[in-house]
C-alpha positions as CSV (number, residue, x, y, z in Angstrom):
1,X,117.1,112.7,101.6
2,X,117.9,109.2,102.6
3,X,115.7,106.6,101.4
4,X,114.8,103.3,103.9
5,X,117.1,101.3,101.7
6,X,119.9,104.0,102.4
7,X,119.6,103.2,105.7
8,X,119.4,99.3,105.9
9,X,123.1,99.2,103.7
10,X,124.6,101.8,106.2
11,X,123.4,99.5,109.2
12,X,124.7,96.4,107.9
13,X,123.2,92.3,108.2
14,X,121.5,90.8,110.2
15,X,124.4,89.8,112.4
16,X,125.3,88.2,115.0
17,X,125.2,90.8,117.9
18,X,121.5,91.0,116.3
19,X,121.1,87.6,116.6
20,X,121.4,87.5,120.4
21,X,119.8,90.7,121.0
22,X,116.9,89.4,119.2
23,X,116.8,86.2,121.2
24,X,117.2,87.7,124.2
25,X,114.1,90.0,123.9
26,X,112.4,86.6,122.7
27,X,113.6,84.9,126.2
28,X,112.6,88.1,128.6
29,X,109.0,88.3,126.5
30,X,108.7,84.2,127.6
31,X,107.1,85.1,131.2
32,X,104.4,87.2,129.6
33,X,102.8,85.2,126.9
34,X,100.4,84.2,129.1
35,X,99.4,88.0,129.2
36,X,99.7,88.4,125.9
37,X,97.4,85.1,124.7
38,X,94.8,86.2,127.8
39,X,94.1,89.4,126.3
40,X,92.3,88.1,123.6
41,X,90.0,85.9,125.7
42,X,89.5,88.9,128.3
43,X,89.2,91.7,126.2
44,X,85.8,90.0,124.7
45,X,82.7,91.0,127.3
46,X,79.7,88.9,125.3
47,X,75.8,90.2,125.7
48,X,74.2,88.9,128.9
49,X,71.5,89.6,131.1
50,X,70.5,88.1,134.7
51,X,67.8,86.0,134.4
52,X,65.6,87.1,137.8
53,X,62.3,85.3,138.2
54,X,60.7,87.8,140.1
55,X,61.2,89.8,136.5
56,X,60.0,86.8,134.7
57,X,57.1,87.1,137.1
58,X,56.6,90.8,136.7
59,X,57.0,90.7,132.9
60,X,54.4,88.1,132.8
61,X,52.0,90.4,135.5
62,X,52.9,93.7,133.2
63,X,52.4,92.4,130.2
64,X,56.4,93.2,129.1
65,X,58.1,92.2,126.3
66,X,61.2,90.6,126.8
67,X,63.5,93.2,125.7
68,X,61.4,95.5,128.6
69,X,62.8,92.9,130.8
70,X,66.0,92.9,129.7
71,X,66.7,96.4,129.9
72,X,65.4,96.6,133.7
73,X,68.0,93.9,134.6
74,X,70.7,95.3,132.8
């Protein structure tokens, strides 16, 4: 069985046909690294919870804790 190595000698360098295809998937990719930075910063949902005063108000009537609170305005 061929090993990995066996197969980078049969396919040669790094040459220059793979130079360009390379820098052409580089230039085609350009467009989309927007889309590719904004997934990090969309991907993240943090905790939060809608702060309602009539809950505040009711919490306070009811005797709730805030976590009660929480979880009805989830």
């Amino acid at each position: 069985m061929a090993t990995f190595d066996d197969l980078l000698e049969e396919a040669g360098t790094f040459g220059r046909c793979q130079k360009r295809v390379f820098a052409m998937l580089c230039l085609l990719s350009l467009p989309l690294s927007g889309v590719y930075v904004g997934i990090v910063f969309q991907g993240f949902t943090p905790d939060h919870w809608r702060r309602d005063p009539a809950v505040v108000e009711r919490r306070q009537a009811c005797g709730w804790s805030l976590t009660e609170g929480r979880r009805l305005t989830e």
